[in-house]
N, C-alpha and C positions, 0 to 999 in steps of 0.2 A: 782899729789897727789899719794903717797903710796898707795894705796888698800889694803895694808895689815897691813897697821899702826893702832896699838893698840887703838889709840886715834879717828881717824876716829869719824864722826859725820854721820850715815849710816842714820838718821831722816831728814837731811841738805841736803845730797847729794838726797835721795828721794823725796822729797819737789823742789829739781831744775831740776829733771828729770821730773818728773811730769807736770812741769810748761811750758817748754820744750815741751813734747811729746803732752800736749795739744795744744801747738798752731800751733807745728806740724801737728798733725792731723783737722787743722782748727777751732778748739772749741776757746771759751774767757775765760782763767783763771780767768779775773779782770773786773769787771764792767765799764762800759762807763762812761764818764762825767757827761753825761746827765741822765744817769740811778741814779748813785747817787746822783747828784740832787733833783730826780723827788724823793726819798728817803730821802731827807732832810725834805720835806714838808708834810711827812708824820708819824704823832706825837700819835695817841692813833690808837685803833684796830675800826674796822668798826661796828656801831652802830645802833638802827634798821631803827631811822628818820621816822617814819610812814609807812614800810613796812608791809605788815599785812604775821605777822611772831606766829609760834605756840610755846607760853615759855613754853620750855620742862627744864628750870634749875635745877625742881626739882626732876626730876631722876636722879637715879644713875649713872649715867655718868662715866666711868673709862676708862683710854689709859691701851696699855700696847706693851710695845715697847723695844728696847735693853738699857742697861745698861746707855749707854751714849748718846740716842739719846735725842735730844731736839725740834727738827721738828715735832710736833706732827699731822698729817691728819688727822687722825680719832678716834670717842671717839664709845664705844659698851654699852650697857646696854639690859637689860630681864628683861618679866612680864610673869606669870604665865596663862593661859587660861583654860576652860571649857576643858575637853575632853583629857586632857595630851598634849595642844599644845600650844605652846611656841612664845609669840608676840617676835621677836630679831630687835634692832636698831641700825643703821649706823647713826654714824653722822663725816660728813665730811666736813671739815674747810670750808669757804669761802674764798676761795685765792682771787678769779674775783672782790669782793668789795672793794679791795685796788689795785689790780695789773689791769689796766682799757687795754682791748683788745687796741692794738696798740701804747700803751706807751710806752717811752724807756725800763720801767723794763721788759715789757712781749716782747721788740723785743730780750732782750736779752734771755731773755726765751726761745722763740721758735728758738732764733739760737742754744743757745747748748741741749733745748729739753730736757736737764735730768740734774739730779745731779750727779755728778763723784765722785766717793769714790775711793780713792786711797790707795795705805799703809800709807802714812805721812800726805796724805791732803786733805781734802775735796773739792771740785769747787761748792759749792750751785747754783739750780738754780736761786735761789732768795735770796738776801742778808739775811743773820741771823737775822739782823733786822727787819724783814718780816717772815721768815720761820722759826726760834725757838721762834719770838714774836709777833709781830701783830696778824699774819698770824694763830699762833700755837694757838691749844686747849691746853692751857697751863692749868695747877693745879687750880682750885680757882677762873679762869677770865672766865667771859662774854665772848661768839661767838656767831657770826653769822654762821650758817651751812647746809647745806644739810644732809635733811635725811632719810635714805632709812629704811623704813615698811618693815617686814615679816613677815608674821604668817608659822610659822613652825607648820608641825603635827608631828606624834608620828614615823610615816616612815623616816620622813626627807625633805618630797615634799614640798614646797610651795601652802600653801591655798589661797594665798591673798599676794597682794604689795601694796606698792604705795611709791612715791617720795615727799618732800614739803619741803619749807624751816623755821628754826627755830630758835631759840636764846638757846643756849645750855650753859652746865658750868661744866669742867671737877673737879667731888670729888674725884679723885685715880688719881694718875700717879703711874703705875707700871713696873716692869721688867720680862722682859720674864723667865729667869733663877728661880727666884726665887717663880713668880707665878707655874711656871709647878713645881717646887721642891715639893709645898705645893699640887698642886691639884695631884698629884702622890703618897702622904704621903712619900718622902722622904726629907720635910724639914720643916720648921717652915713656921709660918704664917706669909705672910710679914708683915711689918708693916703700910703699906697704907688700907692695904685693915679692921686693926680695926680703923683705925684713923674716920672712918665717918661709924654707926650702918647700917646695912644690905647690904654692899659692899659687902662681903664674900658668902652671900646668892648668892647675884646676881650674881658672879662670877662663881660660880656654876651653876645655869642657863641657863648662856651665853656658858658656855662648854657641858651642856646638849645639849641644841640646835648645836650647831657646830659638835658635835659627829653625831647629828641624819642627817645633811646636809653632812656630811663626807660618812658617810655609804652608805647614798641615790645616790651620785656623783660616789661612786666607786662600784655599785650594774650595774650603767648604760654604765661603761667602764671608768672612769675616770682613770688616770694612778698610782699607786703608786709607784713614782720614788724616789731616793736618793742619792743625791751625797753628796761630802766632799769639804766643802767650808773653806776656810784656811785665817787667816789673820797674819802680823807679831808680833813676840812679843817681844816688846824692855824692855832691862834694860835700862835705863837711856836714850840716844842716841845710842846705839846700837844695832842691829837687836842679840837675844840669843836665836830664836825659831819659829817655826809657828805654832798659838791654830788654831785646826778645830775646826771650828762653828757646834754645834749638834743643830739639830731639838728636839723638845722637845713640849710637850702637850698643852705651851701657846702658842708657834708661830701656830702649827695646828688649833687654837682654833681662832686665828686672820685670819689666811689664809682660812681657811672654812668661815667664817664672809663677808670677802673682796669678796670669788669667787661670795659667794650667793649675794651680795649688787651690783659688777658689773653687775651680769645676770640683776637683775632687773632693771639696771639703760640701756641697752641696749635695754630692750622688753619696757621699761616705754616713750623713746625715738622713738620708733616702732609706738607703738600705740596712743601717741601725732605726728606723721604722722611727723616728725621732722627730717631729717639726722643725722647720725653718725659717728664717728667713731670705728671701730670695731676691739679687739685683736684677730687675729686668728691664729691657727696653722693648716697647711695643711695639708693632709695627705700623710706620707712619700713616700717620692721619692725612698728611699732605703728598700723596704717593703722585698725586696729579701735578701736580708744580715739581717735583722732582723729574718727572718721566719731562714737562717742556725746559728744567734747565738744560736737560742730558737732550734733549733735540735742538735747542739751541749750539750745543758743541757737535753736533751730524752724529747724535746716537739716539739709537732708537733703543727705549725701556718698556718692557711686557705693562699690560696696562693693569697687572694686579704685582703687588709689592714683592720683590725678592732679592733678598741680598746678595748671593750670586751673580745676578747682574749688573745687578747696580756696582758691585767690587771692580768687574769687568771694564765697564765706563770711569770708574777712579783711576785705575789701573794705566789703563789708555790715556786718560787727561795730565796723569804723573805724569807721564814719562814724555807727553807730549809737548807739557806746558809747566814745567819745573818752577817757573820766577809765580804764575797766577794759580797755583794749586792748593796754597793756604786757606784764600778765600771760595772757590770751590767748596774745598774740604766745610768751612763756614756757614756757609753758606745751606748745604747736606744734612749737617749737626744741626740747625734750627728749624730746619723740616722734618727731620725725623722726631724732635723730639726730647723733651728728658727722660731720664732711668728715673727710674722708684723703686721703692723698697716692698716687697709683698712677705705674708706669710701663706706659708705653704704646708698641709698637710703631706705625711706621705701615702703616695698614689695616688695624691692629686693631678690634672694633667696640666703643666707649668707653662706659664707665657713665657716666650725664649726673652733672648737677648739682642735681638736683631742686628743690631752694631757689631757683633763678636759672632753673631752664628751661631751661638750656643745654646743649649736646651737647662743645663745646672748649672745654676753659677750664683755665689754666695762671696759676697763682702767678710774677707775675713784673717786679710795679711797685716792690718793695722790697729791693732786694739787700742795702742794708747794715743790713736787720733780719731775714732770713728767708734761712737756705743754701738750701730751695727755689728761690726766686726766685734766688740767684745759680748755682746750677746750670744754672737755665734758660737765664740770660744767658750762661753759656757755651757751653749747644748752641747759641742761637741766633748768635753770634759764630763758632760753627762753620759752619752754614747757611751764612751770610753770606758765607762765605769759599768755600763748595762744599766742604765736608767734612761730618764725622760725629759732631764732639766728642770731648772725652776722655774719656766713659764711655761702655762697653757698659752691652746690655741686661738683665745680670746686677748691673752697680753699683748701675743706677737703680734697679735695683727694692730693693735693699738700703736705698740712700738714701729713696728713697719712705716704705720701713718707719718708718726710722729719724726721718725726719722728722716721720712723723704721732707717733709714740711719744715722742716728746721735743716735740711740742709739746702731747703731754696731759700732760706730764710738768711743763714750763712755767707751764698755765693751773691745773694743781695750787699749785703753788708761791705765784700770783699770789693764789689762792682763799685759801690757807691764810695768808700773810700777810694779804690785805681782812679775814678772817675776827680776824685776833687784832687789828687795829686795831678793828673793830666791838665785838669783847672790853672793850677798853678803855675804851668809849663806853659799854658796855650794865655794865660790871661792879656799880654802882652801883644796879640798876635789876633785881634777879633777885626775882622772886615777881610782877612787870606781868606784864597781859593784853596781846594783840596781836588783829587780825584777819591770817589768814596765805595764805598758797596754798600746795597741793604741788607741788614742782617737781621731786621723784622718786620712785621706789618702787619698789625693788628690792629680791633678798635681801640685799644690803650693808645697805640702811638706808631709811629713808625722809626726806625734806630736804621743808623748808618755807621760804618768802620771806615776812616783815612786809608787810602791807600798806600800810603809814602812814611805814616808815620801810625803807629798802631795804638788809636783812641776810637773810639764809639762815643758817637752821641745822638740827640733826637733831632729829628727830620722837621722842622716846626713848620715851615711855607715848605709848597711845591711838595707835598706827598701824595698827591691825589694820582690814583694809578700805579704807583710805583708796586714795584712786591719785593719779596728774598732773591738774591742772586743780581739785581739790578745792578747797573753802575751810572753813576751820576758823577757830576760836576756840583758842590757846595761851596757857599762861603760860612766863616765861624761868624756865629750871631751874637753870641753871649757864653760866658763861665759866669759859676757862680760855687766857688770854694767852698762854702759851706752846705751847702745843697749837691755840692757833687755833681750839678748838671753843665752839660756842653751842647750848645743848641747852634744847628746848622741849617738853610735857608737854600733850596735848589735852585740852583744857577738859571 
């Protein structure tokens, strides 16, 4: 094939590369026999049969999620309290009531452990017919769900939890973009949110609340980090650009919701005396290279790691330096470190979260995209019941592994496809300069991010010396579509 040929189907060729690189990397693009099968017999969503279930239908119930997702985990809703303090509710699908521990659909589950978002294609972990419908808090329908209690106070601290399961009913589906437009007053009101009398209120609320958990989180060291996450953007079948994804006041609003609904779902799993599994992030191994970025910007960092100040130096460099705080923030993220998955006895004493400040914190708002999360949902339906789940302490920790290792195995996959679609944009364009940053530096290799345009590739001449946070002058050396690589040469 030309690669340079005008007609070129760059949606076709990433969709086979994809396909490709996952089974490369050992993941299942495609469902089992049996898995589809066990999906065939599977005809309306899961109903309550005499479970003694709390019908919460008649709240406000509202998703709010991207543009085009259809997967819905979780629904939020807010009631007002005595005292300026804010009851906030999780409600998180029931994946466990259709997808039965140990069945073909959940072996394929736990083999690929996540869902894969590619540029051209998605790899669900659960068939669409499950996870945008049975499975999904769709608009309008009847679920079964977990749901997680908070009483927020006027600080932002939790006064009060609690977990239970209930039959819910989503009144709103909404989109991220245009909810923050309107709670921002830079856009009109959507239109889900007059379609059914006091959503709008509520929604208001729910961001009250979130603001006060946001503030509370980052008072206690919580990090505020920023990067630039990019997807492709086709005309037709053609890759003519890459939209960076912005953060914006409704994803914040979901994200402060999720961290507070996970804490509780990991202390709630504590104290019903139950095992876990636990998200942690460690604290950085590269605490030394962090304290000379933060002295490179005239701050001085304690020379033993703590989040707190390091938030303080974030903090300061936001506000200081708003256009260069992405790559900071990048720059941070690759020195501290990936999360992993642990299992956790109770009364064990737990690695925190260091990114979040948190000491309990448990993956478990998105069941039908993450076997973490639906593991969780199973001890915790065990809890519930006054039991102990169907894993021991030997499984989880197997799963834990398996979890974390298959979801580097995932963000590989995602990488290596973003990577040959940027191929396909830059292939035209080898011998430009760029301004760049290091965003790694290891004996594998050393990796730089454009500054002007949001691609990463490897440092091939001229890495000698360099480290993370660097900035350098490159030229492009080479694409290679197939391989996904984008190789740059120091000026």
């Amino acid at each position: 094939m030309n690669m340079n040929d005008a007609d070129q189907d760059h949606r076709a060729i990433l969709k086979r590369i994809a396909h490709r690189v996952m089974i490369e990397r050992g993941l299942q693009p495609d469902f089992s026999a049996a898995a589809l099968a066990e999906l065939d017999l599977l005809t309306t969503a899961a109903m309550p049969n005499g479970l003694p279930l709390i019908d919460l239908r008649g709240l406000l119930w509202a998703s709010i999620d991207n543009d085009d997702s259809l997967d819905l985990d979780q629904l939020t809703v807010a009631a007002e309290l005595p005292g300026g303090k804010i009851k906030l509710l999780v409600a998180v699908a029931d994946v466990d009531a259709l997808v039965k521990n140990g069945s073909a659909l959940d072996e394929h589950a736990r083999h690929n452990t996540t869902s894969v978002y590619t540029a051209a294609e998605i790899f669900p972990m659960l068939p669409e017919k499950l996870s945008t419908g049975l499975t999904s808090l769709n608009l309008n329908q009847d679920r079964l769900a977990i749901v997680v209690e908070m009483i927020v106070s006027v600080d932002g601290s939790l006064q009060d939890e609690d977990v239970y399961r209930a039959i819910v009913r989503n009144h709103a589906k909404l989109a991220y973009d245009s909810v923050a437009a309107w709670l921002e007053g830079s856009g009109p009101i959507p239109a889900g949110l007059l379609a059914v009398p006091g959503v709008k209120e509520n929604l208001r609320l729910q961001d009250k609340a979130a603001q006060s958990l946001h503030s509370f989180r980052h008072a206690h060291g919580a990090l505020s980090l920023q990067t630039i996450e990019s997807k492709p953007v086709f005309d037709g079948d053609r890759i003519s650009g890459l939209e960076i994804e912005q953060k914006n006041r409704a994803k914040d609003l979901i994200e402060d919701c999720m961290i507070a609904a996970n804490g509780v779902t990991a202390r709630y799993l504590e104290a019903k005396k139950v095992p876990s599994v636990r998200r942690v992030v460690r604290t950085p191994k590269r605490w030394d290279r962090i304290v000379e970025v933060a002295r490179q910007h005239g701050f001085r960092l304690p020379d033993s790691p703590g989040s707190k100040a390091l938030e303080a130096f974030l903090t300061r460099q936001k506000a200081a330096d708003p256009v260069h705080f992405p790559d900071l923030s990048l720059s941070i993220i690759k020195l501290i470190g990936p999360g992993e998955y642990v299992a956790e006895q109770p009364g064990d004493s737990s690695v925190s979260h260091f990114g979040l400040a948190v000491k309990d914190y448990s993956h478990s708002t998105a069941p039908n995209r993450r076997y973490a999360d639906l593991v969780t949902q199973r001890l915790l339906k065990a809890a519930i019941q006054g039991g102990t789940g169907p894993y021991d302490l030997d499984e989880l920790k197997l799963l834990a592994s398996r979890c974390t290792e298959e979801e580097d195995v995932a963000n590989k996959v995602e990488r290596q496809v973003a990577k040959s679609a940027a191929a396909l944009l830059l292939e035209d364009r080898i011998g430009e300069q760029f301004d760049a940053i290091v965003t790694g530096a290891a004996d594998k290799g050393t990796w730089v991010r454009l500054l002007d345009l949001p691609v990463e590739g490897r440092l091939v001449h001229g890495f000698e010396g360099v480290d993370v946070a660097d900035r350098l002058r490159v030229q492009l050396a080479l694409v290679d579509v197939e391989k996904g690589f984008i190789d740059f040469n120091k000026i």
